[in-house]
TORKOL-840628 format. One record per residue (C-alpha): z, x, y. Coordinates in steps of 0.05 Angstrom, whole numbers, padded with zeros to 5 digits, always signed. Each point is the difference from the previous one (the first is absolute). Layout:
<nodes>
ZXY
...
</nodes>
This chain:
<nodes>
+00281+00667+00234
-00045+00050-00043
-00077-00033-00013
+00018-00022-00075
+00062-00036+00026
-00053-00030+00053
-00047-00017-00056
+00045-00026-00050
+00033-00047+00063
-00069-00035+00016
-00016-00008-00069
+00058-00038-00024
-00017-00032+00072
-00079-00022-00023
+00036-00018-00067
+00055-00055+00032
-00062-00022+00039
-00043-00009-00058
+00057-00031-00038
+00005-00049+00056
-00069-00024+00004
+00008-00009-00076
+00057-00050+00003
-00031-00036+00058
-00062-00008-00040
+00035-00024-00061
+00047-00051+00040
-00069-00037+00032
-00024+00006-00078
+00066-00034-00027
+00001-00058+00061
-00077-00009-00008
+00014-00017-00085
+00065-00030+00017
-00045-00050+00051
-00058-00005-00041
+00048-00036-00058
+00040-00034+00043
-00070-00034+00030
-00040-00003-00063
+00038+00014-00056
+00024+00058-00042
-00072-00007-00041
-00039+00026+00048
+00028+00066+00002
-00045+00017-00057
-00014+00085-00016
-00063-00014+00046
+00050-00029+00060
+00037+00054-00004
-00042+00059-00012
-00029-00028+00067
+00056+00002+00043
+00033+00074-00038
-00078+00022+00038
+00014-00031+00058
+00010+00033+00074
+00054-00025+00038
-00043-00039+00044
-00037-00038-00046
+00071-00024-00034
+00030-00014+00066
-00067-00044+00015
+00003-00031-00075
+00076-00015+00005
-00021-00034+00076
-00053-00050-00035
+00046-00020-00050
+00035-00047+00054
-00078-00036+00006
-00030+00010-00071
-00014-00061-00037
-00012+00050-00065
+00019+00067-00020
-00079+00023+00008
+00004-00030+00073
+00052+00056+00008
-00049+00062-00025
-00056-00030+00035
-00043+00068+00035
-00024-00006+00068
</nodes>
């Protein structure tokens, strides 16, 4: 295998990879909305909601999409700390 055959291999490699992080990211984003109206209501995924959770890391909307089974209210969800 010459070194652009190399090259070429473990970037289409990084790329999958990337692409796979992606779709994981936007599944936990699509469950999280899907939950949050389910629970509260399509109304409260306002522009605000969901700019929010498009900035999101994947561990703060696996920990959101965990306090939706507790939350009395949608801000009881976003709480920090």
């Amino acid at each position: 295998m010459t070194l652009a055959e190399r090259l070429l291999s473990r970037g289409k490699q990084e790329g999958r990879q990337e692409g796979r992080q992606e779709g994981r990211q936007e599944g936990r984003l699509m469950v999280l909305e899907l939950l949050l109206a389910k629970r509260f209501g399509q109304h409260v995924l306002d522009i605000r909601v969901q700019e929010r959770l498009r900035r999101a890391t994947p561990e703060q909307l696996d920990l959101w999409a965990e306090r939706i089974l507790d939350a009395s209210r949608v801000e009881d969800v976003f709480v920090e700390g």
